[in-house]
C-alpha positions, 0 to 999 in steps of 0.5 A: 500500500501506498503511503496515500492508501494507507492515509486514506484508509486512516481517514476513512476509519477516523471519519467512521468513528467520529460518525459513530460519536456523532451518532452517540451525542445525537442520541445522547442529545435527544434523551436529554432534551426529553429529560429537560422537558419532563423537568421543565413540565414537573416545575411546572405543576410543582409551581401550580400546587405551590401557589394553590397551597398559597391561594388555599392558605389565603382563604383559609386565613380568610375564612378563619377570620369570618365572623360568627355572624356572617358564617350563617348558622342557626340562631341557637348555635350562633347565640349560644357561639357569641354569649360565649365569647366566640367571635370569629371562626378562628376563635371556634377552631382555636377553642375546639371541638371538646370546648365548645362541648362545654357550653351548656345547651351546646349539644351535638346538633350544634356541634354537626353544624360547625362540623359541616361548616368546616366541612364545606370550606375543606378545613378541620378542627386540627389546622394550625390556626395562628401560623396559617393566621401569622402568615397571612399578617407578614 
């Protein structure tokens, strides 16, 4: 062989492995770009829940300051809710359950009221009523 066959034939190999790589970083190119857009995608739905936890948590704040008065409850809870001191939701769930079991005449139809009202507004008896307060204040 001459000294051109044998330059041609290294170039021909060389240029056949840089096809091979090439073909490799293509591939390798591709998974990744779907890899990004599955990431991108998963940021995305992990901001939508981020701001409806914030939304959620705003109306929570919202709602646990609603007034007793204005959560329209039968006349008897609300009466019994407010000679006792109860003024807002947030003093009802503060208090809780068992306190409100205390109120003499506060019987477990009053008790199914406020269960329902919570209920509807997709809070419980067990949230944590100053921090989701103190946050909505900073």
């Amino acid at each position: 062989m001459t000294t051109n066959e044998i330059l041609i034939e290294r170039l021909t190999q060389e240029n056949e492995r840089l096809s091979q790589e090439n073909e490799r970083l293509t591939q390798e190119n591709e998974r990744l770009s779907q890899e990004n857009q599955r990431l991108a995608q998963a940021n995305d739905t992990l901001k939508r829940r981020a701001a409806q936890q914030v939304q959620d948590h705003r109306t929570a704040a919202q709602l646990l300051r609603q007034a007793v008065s204005e959560m329209r409850l039968s006349r008897r809870t609300e009466n019994l809710l407010r000679i006792h001191g109860f003024v807002t939701l947030s003093d009802i769930v503060y208090g809780g359950r068992e306190r409100l079991k205390e109120i003499p005449y506060f019987g477990s139809k009053c008790i199914f009221e406020i269960d329902k009202y919570l209920d509807s507004h997709s809070l419980s008896w067990n949230m944590d009523v100053e921090s989701i307060l103190n946050s909505q204040e900073a």
